[in-house]
C-alpha positions in Angstrom: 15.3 -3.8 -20.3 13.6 -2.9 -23.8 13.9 -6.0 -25.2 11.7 -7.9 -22.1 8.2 -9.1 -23.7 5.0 -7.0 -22.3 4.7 -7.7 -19.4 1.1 -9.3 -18.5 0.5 -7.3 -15.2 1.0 -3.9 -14.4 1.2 -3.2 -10.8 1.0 0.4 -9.0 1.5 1.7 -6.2 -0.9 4.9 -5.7 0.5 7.9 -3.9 3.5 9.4 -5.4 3.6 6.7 -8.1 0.2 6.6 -10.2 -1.2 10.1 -9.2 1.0 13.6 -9.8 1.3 16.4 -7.2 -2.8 17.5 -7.9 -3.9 13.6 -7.2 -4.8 13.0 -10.8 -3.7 10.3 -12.9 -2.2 12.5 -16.4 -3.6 11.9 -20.0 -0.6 10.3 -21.0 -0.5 7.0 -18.1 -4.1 7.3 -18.2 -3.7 6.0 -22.6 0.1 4.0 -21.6 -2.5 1.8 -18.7 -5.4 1.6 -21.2 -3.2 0.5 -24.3 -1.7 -2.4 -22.8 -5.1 -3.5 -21.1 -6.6 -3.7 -24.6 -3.4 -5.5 -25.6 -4.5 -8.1 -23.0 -2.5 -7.2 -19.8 -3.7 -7.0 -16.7 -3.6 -4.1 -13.9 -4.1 -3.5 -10.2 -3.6 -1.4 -7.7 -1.0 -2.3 -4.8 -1.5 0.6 -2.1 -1.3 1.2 1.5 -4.9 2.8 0.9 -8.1 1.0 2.3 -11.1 0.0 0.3 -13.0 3.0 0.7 -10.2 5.4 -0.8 -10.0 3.2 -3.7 -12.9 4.6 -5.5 -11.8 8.2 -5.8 -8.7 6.7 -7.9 -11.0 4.2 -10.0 -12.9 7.3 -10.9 -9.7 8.9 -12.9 -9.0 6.0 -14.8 -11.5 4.3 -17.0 -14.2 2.7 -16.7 -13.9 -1.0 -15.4 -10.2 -0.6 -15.6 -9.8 -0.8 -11.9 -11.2 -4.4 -10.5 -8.7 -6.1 -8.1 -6.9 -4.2 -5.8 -4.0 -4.9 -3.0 -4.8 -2.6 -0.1 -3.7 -1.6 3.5 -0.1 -3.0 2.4 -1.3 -6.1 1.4 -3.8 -6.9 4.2 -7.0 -6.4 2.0 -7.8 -8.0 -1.3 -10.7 -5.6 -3.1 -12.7 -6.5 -5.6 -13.5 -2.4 -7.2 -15.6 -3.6 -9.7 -18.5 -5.4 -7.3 -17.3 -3.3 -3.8 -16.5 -6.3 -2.0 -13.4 -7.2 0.2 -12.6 -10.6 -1.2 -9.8 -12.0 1.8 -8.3 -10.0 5.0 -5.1 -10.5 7.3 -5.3 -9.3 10.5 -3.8 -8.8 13.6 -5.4 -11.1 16.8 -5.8 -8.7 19.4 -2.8 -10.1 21.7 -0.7 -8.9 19.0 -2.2 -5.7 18.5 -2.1 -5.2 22.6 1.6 -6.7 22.3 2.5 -3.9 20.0 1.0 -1.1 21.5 2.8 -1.9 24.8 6.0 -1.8 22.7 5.7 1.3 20.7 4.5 3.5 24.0 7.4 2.0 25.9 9.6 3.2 22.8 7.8 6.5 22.3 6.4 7.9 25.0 3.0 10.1 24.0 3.1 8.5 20.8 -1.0 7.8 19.2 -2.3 4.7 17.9 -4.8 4.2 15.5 -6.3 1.1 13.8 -8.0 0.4 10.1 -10.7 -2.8 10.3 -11.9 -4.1 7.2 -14.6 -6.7 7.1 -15.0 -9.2 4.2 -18.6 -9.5 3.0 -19.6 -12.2 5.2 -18.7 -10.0 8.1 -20.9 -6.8 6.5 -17.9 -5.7 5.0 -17.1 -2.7 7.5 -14.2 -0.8 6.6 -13.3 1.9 9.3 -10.6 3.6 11.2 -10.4 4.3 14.3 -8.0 6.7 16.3 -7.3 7.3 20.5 -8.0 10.9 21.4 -5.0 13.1 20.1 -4.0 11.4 17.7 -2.1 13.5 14.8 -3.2 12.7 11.7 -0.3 12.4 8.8 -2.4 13.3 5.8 -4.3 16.4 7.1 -8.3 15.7 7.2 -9.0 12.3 7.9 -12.7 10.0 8.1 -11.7 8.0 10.9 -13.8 8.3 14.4 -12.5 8.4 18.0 -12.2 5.6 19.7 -10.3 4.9 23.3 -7.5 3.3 23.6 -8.8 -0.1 25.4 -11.0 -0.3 22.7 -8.8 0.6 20.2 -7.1 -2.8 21.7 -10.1 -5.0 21.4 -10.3 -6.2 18.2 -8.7 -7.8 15.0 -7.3 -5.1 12.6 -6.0 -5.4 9.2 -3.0 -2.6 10.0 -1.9 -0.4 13.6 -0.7 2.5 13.2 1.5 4.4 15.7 2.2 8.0 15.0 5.3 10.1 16.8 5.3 13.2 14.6 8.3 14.8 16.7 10.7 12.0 15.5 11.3 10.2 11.3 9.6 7.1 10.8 13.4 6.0 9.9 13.9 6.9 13.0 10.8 4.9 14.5 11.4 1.8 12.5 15.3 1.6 13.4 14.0 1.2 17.1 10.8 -0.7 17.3 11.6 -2.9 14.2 14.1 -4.5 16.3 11.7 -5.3 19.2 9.2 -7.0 17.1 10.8 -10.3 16.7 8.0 -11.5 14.0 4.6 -10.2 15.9 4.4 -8.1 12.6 5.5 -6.7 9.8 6.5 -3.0 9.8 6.5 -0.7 7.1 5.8 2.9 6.7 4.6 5.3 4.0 4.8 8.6 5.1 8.2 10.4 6.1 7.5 12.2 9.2 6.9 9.6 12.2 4.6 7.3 11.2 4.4 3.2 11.0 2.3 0.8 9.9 1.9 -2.5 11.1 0.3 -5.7 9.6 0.0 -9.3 10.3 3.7 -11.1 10.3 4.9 -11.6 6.2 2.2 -9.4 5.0 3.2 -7.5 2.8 2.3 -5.9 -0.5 4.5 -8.5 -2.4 2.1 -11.1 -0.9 -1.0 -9.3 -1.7 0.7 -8.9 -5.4 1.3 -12.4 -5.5 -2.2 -13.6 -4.4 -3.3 -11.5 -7.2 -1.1 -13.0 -9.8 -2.3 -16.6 -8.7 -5.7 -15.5 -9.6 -5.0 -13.8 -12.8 -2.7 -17.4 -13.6 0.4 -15.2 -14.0 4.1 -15.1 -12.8 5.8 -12.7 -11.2 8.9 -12.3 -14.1 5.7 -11.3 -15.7 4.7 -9.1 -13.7 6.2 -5.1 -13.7 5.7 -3.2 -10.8 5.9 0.7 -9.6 6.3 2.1 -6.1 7.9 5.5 -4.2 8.0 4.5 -0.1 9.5 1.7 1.6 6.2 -0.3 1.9 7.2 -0.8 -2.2 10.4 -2.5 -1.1 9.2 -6.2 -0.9 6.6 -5.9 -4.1 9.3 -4.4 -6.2 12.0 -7.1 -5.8 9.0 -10.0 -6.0 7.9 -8.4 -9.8 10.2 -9.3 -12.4 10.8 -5.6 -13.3 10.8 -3.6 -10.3 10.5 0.3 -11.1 11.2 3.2 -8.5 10.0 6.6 -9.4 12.0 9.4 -9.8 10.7 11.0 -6.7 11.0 8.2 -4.8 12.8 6.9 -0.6 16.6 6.4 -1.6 16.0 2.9 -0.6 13.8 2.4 -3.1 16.3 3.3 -5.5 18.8 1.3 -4.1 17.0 -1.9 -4.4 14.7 -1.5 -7.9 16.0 -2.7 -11.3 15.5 0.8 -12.6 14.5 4.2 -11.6 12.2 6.0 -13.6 11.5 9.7 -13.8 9.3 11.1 -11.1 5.4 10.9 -10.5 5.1 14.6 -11.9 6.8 13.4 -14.9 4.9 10.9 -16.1 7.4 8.0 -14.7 5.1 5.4 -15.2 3.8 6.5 -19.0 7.8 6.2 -19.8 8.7 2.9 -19.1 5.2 1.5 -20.1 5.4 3.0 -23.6 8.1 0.6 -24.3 5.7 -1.9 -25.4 3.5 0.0 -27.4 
């Protein structure tokens, strides 16, 4: 792989992959990122994050070094720079209704939540929204309760059903089936937990959009990602990199596995080219 030219668009995924165990990006990707930005490539976030968790992350890397990002899994194209959500896939209501009939059926008890994002002709709203009960994955959360009918009502950019009693292997390998293209699933957390988007979105779609408007290709393109909503963004870049710490999947499918987030796993395969 050393002898590949730089590429001219570095790609990230966020948690476990750009940020180490403390949620910082280190001193060393920090100068890797910005070297090869001077040197003229391009970089962007790809994350299952929405908008308004982007800034916390733009604010540990330099200062207009975060513009475009990919987020909710490739539903959301963010513009970091101006605050504005440029484009947004959603699911229609049926589907969302459709889904959440399937994953209840499936899992019994399970919660459901919904993120909505608004482009700026639509105010630009970005919010989630849970049904009373509803277990949060990561701990403290800023979304507001909602019931479930209205939960149902609207367009969102990603559902998310949450069964913290079972794997979200274990999830996926029983409601994936039962889909039959009303979305795409994917999930980022271990421990019961799926995300659904709008059917063939997914963060290799987001990438790609974003490499259409940066007038490059995807073999030059390198890309970084931990969880299994990677999966489809790392075989699309023409270097696909797994961390170190990341879902055996992952590994099984990159064209090389780096060392892990706490390690600097990113820093080591950029520095490469500089």
């Amino acid at each position: 792989m050393i002898d590949r030219k730089p590429p001219r668009l570095v790609a990230t995924d966020v948690d476990g992959t750009l940020l180490d165990d403390r949620d910082a990006v280190s001193p060393r990707t920090v100068a890797a990122i910005t070297r090869l930005v001077e040197a003229g490539a391009s970089f962007v976030l790809v994350t299952g994050r929405p908008p308004r968790w982007i800034p916390p992350v733009a604010a540990a890397l330099p200062d207009g070094l975060v513009q475009l990002c990919v987020c909710a899994n490739g539903a959301v194209l963010y513009d970091a720079a101006d605050d504005v959500v440029l484009d947004a896939h959603t699911l229609s209501p049926d589907a969302v209704r459709r889904l959440a009939g399937l994953a209840t059926d499936l899992f019994p008890g399970c919660g459901l939540g919904v993120e909505r994002v608004g482009t700026a002709s639509e105010g630009g709203a970005d919010e989630f929204r849970t049904e009373p009960g509803y277990v949060h994955a990561w701990g403290a959360h800023d979304g507001g309760a909602a019931s479930r009918e209205e939960l149902l009502s609207r367009p969102a950019t990603k559902l998310l059903v949450r069964s913290p009693e079972l794997t979200s292997e274990q999830m996926m390998s029983r409601l994936g089936p039962e889909v039959e293209g009303l979305a795409d699933l994917t999930f980022s957390h271990p421990s019961g937990l799926i995300e659904a988007s709008a059917p063939g979105v997914t963060k290799a779609t987001g990438l790609a959009e974003v490499a259409r408007r940066l007038g490059v290709t995807a073999a030059e393109t390198v890309a970084f990602g931990d969880m299994p909503n990677d999966r489809e963004m790392l075989r699309w870049a023409g270097l696909g990199v797994a961390m170190g710490n990341a879902h055996p999947e992952l590994a099984g499918i990159a064209d090389e596995v780096t060392t892990p987030h706490t390690h600097d796993g990113l820093a080591e395969v950029l520095e490469r080219w500089l």
